[in-house]
DRENTORKOL-3810 file (N, C-alpha, C; in nm, 4 decimals):
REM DRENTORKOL-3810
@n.u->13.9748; n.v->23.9887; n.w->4.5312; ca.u->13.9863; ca.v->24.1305; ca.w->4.5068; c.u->14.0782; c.v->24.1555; c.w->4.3864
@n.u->14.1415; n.v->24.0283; n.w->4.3630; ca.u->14.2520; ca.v->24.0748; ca.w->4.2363; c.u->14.1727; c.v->24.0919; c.w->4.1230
@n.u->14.1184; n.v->23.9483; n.w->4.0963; ca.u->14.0235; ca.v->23.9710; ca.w->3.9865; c.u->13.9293; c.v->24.1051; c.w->4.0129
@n.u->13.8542; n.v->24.1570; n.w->4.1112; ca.u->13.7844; ca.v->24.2504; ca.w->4.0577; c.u->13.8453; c.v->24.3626; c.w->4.0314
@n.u->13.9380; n.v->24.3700; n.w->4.0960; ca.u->14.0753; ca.v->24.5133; ca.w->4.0610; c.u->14.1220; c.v->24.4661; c.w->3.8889
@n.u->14.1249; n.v->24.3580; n.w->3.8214; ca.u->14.1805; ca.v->24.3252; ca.w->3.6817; c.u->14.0769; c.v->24.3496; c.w->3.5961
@n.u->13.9560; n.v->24.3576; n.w->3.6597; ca.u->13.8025; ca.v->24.4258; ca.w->3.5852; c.u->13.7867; c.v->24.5810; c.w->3.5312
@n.u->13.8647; n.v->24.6157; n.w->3.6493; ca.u->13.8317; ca.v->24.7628; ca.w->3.5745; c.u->13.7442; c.v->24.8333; c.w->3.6483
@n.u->13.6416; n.v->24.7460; n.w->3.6682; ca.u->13.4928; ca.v->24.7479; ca.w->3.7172; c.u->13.4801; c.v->24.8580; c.w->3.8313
@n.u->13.3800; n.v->24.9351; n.w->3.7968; ca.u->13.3742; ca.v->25.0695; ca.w->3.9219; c.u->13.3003; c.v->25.0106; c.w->4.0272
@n.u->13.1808; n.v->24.9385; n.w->3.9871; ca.u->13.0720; ca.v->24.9108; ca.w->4.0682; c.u->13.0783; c.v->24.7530; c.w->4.0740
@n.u->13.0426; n.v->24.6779; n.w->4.1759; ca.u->13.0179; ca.v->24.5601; ca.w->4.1778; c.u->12.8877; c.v->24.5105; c.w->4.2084
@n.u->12.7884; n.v->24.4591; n.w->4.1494; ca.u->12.6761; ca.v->24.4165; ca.w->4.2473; c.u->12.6567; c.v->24.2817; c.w->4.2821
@n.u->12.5409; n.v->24.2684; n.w->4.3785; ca.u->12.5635; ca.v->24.1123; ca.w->4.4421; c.u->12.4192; c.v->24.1379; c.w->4.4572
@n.u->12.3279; n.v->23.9916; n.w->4.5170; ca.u->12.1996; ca.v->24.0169; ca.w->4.5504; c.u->12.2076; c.v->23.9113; c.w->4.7186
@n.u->12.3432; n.v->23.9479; n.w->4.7461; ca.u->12.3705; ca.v->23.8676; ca.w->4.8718; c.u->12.4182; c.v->23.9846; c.w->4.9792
@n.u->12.3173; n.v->24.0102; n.w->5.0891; ca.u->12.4030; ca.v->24.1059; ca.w->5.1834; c.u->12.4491; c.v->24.0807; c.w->5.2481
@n.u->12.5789; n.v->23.9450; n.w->5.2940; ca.u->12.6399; ca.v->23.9181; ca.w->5.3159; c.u->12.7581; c.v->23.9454; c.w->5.2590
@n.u->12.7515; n.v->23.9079; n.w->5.1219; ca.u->12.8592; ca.v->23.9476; ca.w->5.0156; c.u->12.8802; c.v->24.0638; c.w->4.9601
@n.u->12.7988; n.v->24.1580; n.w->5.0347; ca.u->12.7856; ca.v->24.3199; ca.w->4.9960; c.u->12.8738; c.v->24.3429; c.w->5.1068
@n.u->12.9024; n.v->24.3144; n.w->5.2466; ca.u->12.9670; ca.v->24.3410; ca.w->5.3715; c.u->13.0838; c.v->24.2915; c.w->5.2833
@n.u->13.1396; n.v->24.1926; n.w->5.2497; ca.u->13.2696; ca.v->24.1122; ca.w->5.2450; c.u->13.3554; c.v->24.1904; c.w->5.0943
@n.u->13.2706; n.v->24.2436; n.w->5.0022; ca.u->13.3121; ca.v->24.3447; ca.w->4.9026; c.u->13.3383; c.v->24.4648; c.w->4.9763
@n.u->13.2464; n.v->24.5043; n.w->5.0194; ca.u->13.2705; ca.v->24.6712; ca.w->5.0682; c.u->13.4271; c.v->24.6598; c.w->5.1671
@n.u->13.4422; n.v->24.5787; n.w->5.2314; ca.u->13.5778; ca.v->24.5689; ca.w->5.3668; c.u->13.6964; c.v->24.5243; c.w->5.2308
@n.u->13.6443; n.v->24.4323; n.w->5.1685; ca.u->13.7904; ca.v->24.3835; ca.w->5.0433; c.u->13.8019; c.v->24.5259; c.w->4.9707
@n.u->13.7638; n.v->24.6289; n.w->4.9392; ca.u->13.7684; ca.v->24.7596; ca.w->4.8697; c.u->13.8658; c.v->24.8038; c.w->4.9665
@n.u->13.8038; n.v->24.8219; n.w->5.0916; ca.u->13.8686; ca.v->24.9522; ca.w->5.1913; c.u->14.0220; c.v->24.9213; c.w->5.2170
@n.u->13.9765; n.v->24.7306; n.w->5.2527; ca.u->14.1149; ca.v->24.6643; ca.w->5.3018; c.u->14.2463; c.v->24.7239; c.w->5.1825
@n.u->14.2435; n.v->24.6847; n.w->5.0767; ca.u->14.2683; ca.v->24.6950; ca.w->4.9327; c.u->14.3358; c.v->24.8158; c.w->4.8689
@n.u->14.2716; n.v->24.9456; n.w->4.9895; ca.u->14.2469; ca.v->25.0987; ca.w->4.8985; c.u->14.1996; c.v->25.0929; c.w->4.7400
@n.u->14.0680; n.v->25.0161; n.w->4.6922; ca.u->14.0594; ca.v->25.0069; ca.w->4.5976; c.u->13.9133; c.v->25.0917; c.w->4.5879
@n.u->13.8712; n.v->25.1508; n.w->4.4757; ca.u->13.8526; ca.v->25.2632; ca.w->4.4640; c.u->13.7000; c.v->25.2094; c.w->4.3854
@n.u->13.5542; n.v->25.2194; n.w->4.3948; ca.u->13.4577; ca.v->25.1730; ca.w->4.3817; c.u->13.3662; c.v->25.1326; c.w->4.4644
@n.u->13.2278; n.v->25.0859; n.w->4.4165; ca.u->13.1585; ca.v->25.0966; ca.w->4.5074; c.u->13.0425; c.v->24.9384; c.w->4.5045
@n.u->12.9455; n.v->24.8996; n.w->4.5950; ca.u->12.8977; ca.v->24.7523; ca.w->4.5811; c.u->12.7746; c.v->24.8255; c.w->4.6183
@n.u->12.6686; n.v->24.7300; n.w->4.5078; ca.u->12.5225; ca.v->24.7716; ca.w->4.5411; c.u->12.4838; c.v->24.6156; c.w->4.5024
@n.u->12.3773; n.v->24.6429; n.w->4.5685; ca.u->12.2483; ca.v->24.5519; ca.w->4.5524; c.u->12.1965; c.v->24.5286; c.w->4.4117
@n.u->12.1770; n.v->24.4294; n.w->4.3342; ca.u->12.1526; ca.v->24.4544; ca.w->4.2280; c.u->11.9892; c.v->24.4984; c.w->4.2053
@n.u->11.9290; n.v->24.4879; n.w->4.2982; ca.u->11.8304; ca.v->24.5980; ca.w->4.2613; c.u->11.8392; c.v->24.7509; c.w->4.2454
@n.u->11.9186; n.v->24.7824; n.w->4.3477; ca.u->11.9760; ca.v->24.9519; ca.w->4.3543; c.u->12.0396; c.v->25.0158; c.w->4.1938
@n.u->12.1352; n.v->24.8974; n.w->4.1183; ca.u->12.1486; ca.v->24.8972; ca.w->4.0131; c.u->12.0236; c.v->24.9309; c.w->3.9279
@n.u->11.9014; n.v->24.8391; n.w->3.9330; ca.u->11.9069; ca.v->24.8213; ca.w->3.8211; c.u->11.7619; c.v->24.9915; c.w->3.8143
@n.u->11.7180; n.v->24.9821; n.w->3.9940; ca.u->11.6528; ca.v->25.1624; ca.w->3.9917; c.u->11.7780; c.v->25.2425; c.w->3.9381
@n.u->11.8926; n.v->25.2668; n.w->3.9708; ca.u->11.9692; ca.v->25.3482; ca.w->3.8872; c.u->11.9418; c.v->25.3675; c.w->3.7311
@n.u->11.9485; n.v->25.2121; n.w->3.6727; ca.u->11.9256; ca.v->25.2310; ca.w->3.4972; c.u->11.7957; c.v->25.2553; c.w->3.4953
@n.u->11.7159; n.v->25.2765; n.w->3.5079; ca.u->11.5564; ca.v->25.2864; ca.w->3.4760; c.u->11.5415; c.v->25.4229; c.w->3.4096
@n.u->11.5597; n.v->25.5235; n.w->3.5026; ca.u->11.4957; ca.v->25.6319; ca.w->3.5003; c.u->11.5988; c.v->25.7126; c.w->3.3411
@n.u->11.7469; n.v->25.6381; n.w->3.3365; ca.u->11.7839; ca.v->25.6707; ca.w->3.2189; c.u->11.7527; c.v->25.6111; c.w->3.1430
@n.u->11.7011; n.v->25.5137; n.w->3.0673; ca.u->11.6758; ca.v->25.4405; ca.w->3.0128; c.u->11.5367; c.v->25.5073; c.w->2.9831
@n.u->11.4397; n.v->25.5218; n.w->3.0614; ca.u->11.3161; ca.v->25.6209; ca.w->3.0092; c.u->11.3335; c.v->25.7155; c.w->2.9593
@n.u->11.4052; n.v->25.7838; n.w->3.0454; ca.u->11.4247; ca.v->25.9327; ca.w->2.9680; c.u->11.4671; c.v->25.9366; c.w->2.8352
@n.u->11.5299; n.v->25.8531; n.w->2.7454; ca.u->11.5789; ca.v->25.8499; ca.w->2.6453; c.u->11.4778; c.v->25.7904; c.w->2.5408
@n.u->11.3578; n.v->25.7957; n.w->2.5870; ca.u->11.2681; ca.v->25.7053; ca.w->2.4957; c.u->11.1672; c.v->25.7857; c.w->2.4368
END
């Protein structure tokens, strides 16, 4: 959790939902402030901006 708190990083993704449980509890444990997706959920997020701009 240190390193991802020294990231900066808002979002974390993983394509492990195991390791989506063990991020989301290291955040809460932590009070650290961000969120863990699936890297598919990511990457429907960029799509639809990524079109629109075309």
């Amino acid at each position: 959790m240190r390193d991802i708190r020294e990231t900066g990083a808002e979002v974390i993704a993983t394509a492990n939902p195991g390791c989506m449980t063990q991020l989301e509890a290291g955040l809460r444990r932590h009070r650290m402030k961000g969120r863990v997706v699936h890297v598919v959920e990511l990457l429907d997020e960029a799509y639809p901006r990524a079109a629109a701009r075309v």
